[in-house]
Steps between C-alpha positions, in 0.01 A plus 500: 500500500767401315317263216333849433814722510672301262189542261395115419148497612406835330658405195317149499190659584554781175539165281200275643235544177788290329495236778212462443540365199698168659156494732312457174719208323442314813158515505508405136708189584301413812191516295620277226614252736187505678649621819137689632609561845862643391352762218228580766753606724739678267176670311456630858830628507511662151149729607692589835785642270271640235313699738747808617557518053116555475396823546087570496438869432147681643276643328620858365262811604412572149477863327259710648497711849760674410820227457766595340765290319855551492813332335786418639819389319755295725884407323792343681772698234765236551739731672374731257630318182162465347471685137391817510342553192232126560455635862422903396266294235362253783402821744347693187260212407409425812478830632478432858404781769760329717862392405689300712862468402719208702872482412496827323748766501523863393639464165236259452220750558659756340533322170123362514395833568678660236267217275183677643408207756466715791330802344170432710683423784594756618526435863749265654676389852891568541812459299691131496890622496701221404635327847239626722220356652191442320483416137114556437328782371121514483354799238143604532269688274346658742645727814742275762602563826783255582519420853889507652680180661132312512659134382866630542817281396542463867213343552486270201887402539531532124348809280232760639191447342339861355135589678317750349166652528302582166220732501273319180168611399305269723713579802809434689735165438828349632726346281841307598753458263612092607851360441519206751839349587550177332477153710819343367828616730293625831129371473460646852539878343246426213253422775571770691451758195191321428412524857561893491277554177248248722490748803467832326223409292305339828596839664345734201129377651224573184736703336485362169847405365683328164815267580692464150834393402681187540408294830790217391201315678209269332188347586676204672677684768302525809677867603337623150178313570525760830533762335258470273218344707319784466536633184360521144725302254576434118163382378643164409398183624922373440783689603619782166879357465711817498856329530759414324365690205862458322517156446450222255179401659195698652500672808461267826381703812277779540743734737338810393241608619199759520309525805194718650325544765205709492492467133416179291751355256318450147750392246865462469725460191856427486724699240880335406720812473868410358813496766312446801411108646165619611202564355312815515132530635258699431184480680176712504344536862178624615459743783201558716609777705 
């Protein structure tokens, strides 16, 4: 469709909590003036375009019978410009059993782990040459098995997304490392990589699996709301604004994202690490394997 190809309705859809805003004013004025039937109706309208922002998490399975948690750290590097030093600190203090690095790039890794970030994690999925294909790289304290060509570049039109198996102490889990192609020149290949990360994770059946990176997707957009139907969330009731981070003014969308299925999302935290315009997550998740 071309309204989508060129981008407008995605990009509309990533702003509408701010729209919103113009729904509110109205109602204000329509109250003041005494205009019942006019604020009914746009009052109706704002909880219509509240309700994809509002996310209601279930109840957690709490400690016992043998759940384990597990943290995961997610970071879009900003074409792997963020600081090294804050983001070796960042991984240390939240020392996460899963890293998942977006943007990154082998200098990048090499100079964190030379800062003792990646001592525990020992285990990681391929190398991210400069020019090639993929530019994610998912680390693991405990053993991986990465699984070849799963969510190839071919099949996501853009970058391959890494799969790997980890073998943790409660049992097996998947974990994708996500970098979506942006809606803004060709909307149609955002959906389509979105589409791709939709299918394999309907195709892994119980396996339990971890989809982490950056989506370049929020709440609002009914192909994320696909994706994600499913899944265990950030255990927010509002969307956790992870970009811009490098502006005057807070972040505005939440395009990063942790998500689980056969595990339950507990907390999430975001983390501003220097040269990079996202935020970093960290988020603790709770296996029942």
């Amino acid at each position: 469709m071309p309204w989508l190809a060129a981008g407008f309705l995605p990009r509309i859809q990533a702003i509408q909590p701010w729209l919103l805003a113009i729904i509110v004013f109205a109602i204000i004025a329509a109250l003041i003036r005494r205009r019942w039937l006019p604020s009914g109706i746009t009052a109706a309208l704002l909880l219509v375009g509240i309700l994809p922002l509002v996310h209601f998490s279930g109840a957690a399975p709490n400690g016992s019978n043998g759940n384990h948690e597990l943290k995961v750290f997610s970071f879009n590097a900003g074409r792997a410009q963020a600081d090294p030093l804050q983001l070796a600190q960042a991984i240390r203090e939240a020392d996460p059993d899963v890293l998942v690095l977006v943007e990154t790039s082998e200098p990048l890794i090499a100079s964190i782990g030379k800062l003792n970030a990646l001592e525990v994690l020992s285990h990681r999925s391929g190398t991210v040459p400069t020019g090639g294909d993929r530019d994610t790289v998912v680390f693991s304290r405990y053993p991986m098995t990465e699984r070849q060509e799963e969510i190839s570049a071919q099949k996501t039109g853009w970058y391959g997304f890494p799969v790997v198996d980890i073998a943790s102490p409660s049992g097996v889990f998947s974990v994708v490392g996500v970098h979506v192609y942006p809606p803004l020149d060709d909307a149609e290949r955002w959906e389509h990589g979105l589409d791709q990360l939709n299918r394999w994770a309907r195709q892994q059946g119980m396996q339990p699996v971890i989809l982490a990176g950056d989506f370049n997707a929020t709440r609002t957009h009914p192909q994320f709301r696909r994706l994600a139907a499913d899944m265990s969330a950030e255990n927010t009731m509002w969307p956790l604004n992870t970009w811009p981070a490098d502006r005057q003014y807070p972040p505005i969308m939440g395009i990063d994202r942790v998500l689980a299925r056969g595990m339950s999302v507990l907390d999430a935290r975001s983390i501003k690490i220097a040269g990079s315009d996202h935020l970093a997550l960290s988020v603790t998740v709770r296996s029942s394997l």
